[in-house]
N, C-alpha and C positions, 0 to 999 in steps of 0.2 A: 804719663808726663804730668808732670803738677801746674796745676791752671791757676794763675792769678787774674783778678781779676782787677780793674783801675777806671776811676771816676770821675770825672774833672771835664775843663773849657779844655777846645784846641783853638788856637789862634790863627790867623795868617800874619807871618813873620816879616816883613819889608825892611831890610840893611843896604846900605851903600855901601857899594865895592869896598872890597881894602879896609881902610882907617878914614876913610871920607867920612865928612861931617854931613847933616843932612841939607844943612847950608850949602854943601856945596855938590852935592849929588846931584846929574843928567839922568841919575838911571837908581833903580833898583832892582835886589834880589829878593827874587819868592821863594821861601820855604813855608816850612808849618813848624809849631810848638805849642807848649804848655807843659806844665809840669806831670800832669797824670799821665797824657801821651808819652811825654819822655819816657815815663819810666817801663812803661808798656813795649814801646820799644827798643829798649835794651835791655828786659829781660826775654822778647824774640830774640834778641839778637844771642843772646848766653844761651839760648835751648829751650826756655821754657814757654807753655802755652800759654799766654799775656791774652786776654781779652780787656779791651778799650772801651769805655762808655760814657757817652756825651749825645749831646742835642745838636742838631744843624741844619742850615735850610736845604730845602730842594733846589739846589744851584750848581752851574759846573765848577765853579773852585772848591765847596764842599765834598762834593764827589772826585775831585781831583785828589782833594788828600785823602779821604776813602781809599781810592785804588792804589794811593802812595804807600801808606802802612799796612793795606791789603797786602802788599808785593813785599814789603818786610819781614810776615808773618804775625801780623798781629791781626787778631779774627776781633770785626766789626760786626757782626750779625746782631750785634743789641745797639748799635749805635739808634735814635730816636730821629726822625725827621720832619723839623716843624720849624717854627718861628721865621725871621723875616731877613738876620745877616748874620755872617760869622767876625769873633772877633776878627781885633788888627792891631799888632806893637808893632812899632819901631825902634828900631836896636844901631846904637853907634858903639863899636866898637872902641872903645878906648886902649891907649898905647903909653907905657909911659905911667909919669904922674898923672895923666885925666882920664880920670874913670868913663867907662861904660854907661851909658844914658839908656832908657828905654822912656819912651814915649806908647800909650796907652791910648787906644782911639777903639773901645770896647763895650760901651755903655749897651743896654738894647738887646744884647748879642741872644741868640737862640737859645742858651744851656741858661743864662740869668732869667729867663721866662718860662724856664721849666716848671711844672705843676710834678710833686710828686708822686702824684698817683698815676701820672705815667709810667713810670718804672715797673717792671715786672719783679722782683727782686728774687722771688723763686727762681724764676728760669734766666736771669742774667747769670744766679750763683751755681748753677747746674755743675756739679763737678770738678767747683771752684775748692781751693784750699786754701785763699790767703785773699784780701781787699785792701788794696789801697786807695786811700785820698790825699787831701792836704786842705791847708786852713785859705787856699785862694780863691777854691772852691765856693766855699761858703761865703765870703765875701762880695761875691756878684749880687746877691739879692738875699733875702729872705727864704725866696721859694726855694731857691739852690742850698741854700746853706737845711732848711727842714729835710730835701733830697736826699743830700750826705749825710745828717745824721741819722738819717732812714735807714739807710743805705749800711750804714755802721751798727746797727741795732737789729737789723734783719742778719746782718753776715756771723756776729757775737750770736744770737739765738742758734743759729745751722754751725757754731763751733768751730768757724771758720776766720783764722787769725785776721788781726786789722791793724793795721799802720798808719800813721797818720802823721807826715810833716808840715811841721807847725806854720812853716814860708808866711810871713806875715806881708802885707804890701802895704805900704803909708800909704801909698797910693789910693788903694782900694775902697780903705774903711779907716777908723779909730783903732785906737788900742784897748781902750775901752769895749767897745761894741764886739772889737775880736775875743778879748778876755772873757765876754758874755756866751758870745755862740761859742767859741770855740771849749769852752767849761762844762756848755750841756752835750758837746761829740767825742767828751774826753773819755767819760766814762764807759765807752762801748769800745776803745782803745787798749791793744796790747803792749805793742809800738811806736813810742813815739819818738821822731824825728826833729831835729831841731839846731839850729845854727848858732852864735854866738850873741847872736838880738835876738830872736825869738823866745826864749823863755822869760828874757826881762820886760820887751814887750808886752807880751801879750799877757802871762801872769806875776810880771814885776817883782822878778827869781833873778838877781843879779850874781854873773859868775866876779870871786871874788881876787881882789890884783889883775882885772885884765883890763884894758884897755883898747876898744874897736879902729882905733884912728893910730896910734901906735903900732897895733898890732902885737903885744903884750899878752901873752898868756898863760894861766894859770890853773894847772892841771889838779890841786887840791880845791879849787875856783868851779871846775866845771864837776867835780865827784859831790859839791856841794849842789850842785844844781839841780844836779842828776837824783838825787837821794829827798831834794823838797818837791821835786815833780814826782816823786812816787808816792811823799807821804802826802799829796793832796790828791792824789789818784792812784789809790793802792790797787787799782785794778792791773798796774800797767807790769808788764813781764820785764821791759827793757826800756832804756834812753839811749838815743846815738845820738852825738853831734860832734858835726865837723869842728875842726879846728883850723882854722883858715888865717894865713898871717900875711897879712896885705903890704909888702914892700914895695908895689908898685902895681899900675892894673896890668904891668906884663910880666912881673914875677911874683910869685904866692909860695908861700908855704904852707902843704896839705896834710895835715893827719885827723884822726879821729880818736872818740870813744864809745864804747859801747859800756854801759853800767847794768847789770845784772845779777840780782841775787845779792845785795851788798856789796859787791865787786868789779871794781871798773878795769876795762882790758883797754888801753891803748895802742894803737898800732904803728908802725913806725913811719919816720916822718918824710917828704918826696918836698924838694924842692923842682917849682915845676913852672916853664916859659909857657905862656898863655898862650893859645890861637884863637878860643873863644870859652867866653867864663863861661856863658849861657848854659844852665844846663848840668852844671858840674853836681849841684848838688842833688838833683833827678837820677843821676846814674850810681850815685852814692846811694841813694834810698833803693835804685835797683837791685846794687850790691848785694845791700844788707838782705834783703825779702828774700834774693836768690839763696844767700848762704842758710838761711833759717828757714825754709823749706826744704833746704835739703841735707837739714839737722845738722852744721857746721858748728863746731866749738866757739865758743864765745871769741875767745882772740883768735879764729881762722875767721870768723864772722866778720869782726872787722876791718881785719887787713884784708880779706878781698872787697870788701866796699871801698876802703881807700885806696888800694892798687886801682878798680874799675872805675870810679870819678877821676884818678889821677891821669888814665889814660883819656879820658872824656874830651880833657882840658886842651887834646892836641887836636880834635875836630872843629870844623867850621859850620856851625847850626846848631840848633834844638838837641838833636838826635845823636845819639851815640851807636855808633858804626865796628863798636869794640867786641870782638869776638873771644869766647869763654877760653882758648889756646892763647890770649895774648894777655888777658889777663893772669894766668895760668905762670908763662915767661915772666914777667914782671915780678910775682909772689916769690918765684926761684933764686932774684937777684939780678936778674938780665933786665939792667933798665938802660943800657945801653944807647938806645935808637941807632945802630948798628945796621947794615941794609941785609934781611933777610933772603937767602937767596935757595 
């Protein structure tokens, strides 16, 4: 079975019921997220051996999601146990015209205090074939972002693919400071992953005719994008990014590209009723890793990464619960939601 192996903060996730506002929330729900965990488990969930690696304290809600992605199949045995709390977002669900809010209560957190020479990176990569990160990683601190591109440096040396979506967060950091670190973790990249602001963010690559707030897009726009991320880092084998069309935060239009070898494969297009964004584009980056371990054609590559985010979008949380037979139906043409019996 081919082991990937993923990098990154897991968070504790806190939503109000429904489409509650946190104005008006009595109560909350606990899950877990983050972006490297997402993708960790939903490529357990497609079949493959996903190993997860992060820092967290010695506490029962740590160990709670422990035994949670334990029980998914995702193997924790390199998780790190040290520092003092784990993150915490808050997530409102947007409906409608009003987006989706996430509020950030993260600073401190155990994986942002990480020292890199904690990592064992030999024996994390034990029989690994493929490493993933993302650029929010780095963003926590300094120590974490030296981590990750340790982490990307060590996996390229043992020959072992590396992927790395861009997920920029204003939040986080600058654009600037990202365009920085994330400039010196590029080049130990094969892969990279990237949405319709991340590449003009972070290395100020603007796709051309499109427009984010319209929702306006342009597929000769993003083959240019695609083609100046390669020639400022000709190391990279591939570019994917979503193409996401924001008609409301409860309907999207989802496709993608993958550019490769001078040749951009687009896949076709899903209009698709939200239950929660979160996450969509985690299971898209799982997609891809799954199909390119398991030497998929460039255009089967990324139609199954946009068929598997597109199913993402019908779950409630972080995690994607999509199984490699339903992504499988969906590729065939049955996107029905018809009751399987």
């Amino acid at each position: 079975m081919q082991r990937v192996v993923t990098f990154g903060e897991v968070m504790l996730r806190l939503c109000p019921p429904g489409y509650l506002r946190l104005l008006q929330a009595t109560s909350l729900e606990l899950t877990f997220g983050g972006a490297e965990i997402n993708v960790a488990v939903s490529l357990a969930q497609l079949g493959l051996d996903a190993r997860f690696v992060t820092r967290l304290p010695k506490n029962d809600v740590a160990q709670g999601f422990i035994n949670q992605v334990r029980g998914l199949g995702v193997d924790t045995t390199k998780i790190l146990r040290g520092g003092e709390r784990m993150g915490v977002y808050f997530v409102e669900k947007g409906a409608s015209q009003r987006a989706s809010t996430v509020l950030y209560d993260r600073a401190n957190s155990a994986i942002a205090e990480i020292s890199p020479e904690e990592l064992n990176w030999d024996e994390i990569f034990e029989g690994a074939t493929a490493f993933h990160t993302t650029g929010i990683t780095p963003a926590l601190s300094d120590s974490a972002a030296a981590a990750a591109i340790a982490g990307a440096k060590a996996a390229q040396a043992k020959g072992i693919s590396v992927s790395c979506d861009l997920n920029y967060r204003k939040k986080l950091w600058s654009s600037a400071k990202a365009g920085q670190v994330m400039g010196a973790l590029m080049p130990y990249v094969d892969w990279c992953i990237a949405n319709e602001e991340d590449a003009e963010t972070v290395f100020g690559i603007k796709a051309a005719d499109s427009n984010l707030t319209s929702g306006a897009l342009s597929h000769d726009g993003y083959i240019e994008v695609a083609q100046k991320l390669v020639e400022r880092f000709p190391n990279l084998k591939g570019v994917a990014i979503t193409l996401r069309e924001s008609y409301s935060a409860s309907r999207n239009g989802w496709s993608g590209m993958l550019y490769t070898k001078e040749n951009a494969h687009f896949s076709q297009h899903y209009d698709i009723d939200i239950v929660d964004r979160v996450g969509g584009g985690d299971s898209f980056a799982a997609g891809l890793i799954y199909s390119l371990v398991n030497g998929k054609s460039a255009q089967d590559t990324i139609e199954f990464a946009i068929a598997a985010s597109c199913l993402k979008h019908s779950i409630v949380g972080d995690f994607s619960y999509i199984k490699l037979a339903e992504v499988e139906t969906l590729l065939k043409g049955d996107g029905s939601g018809r009751v399987q019996r």
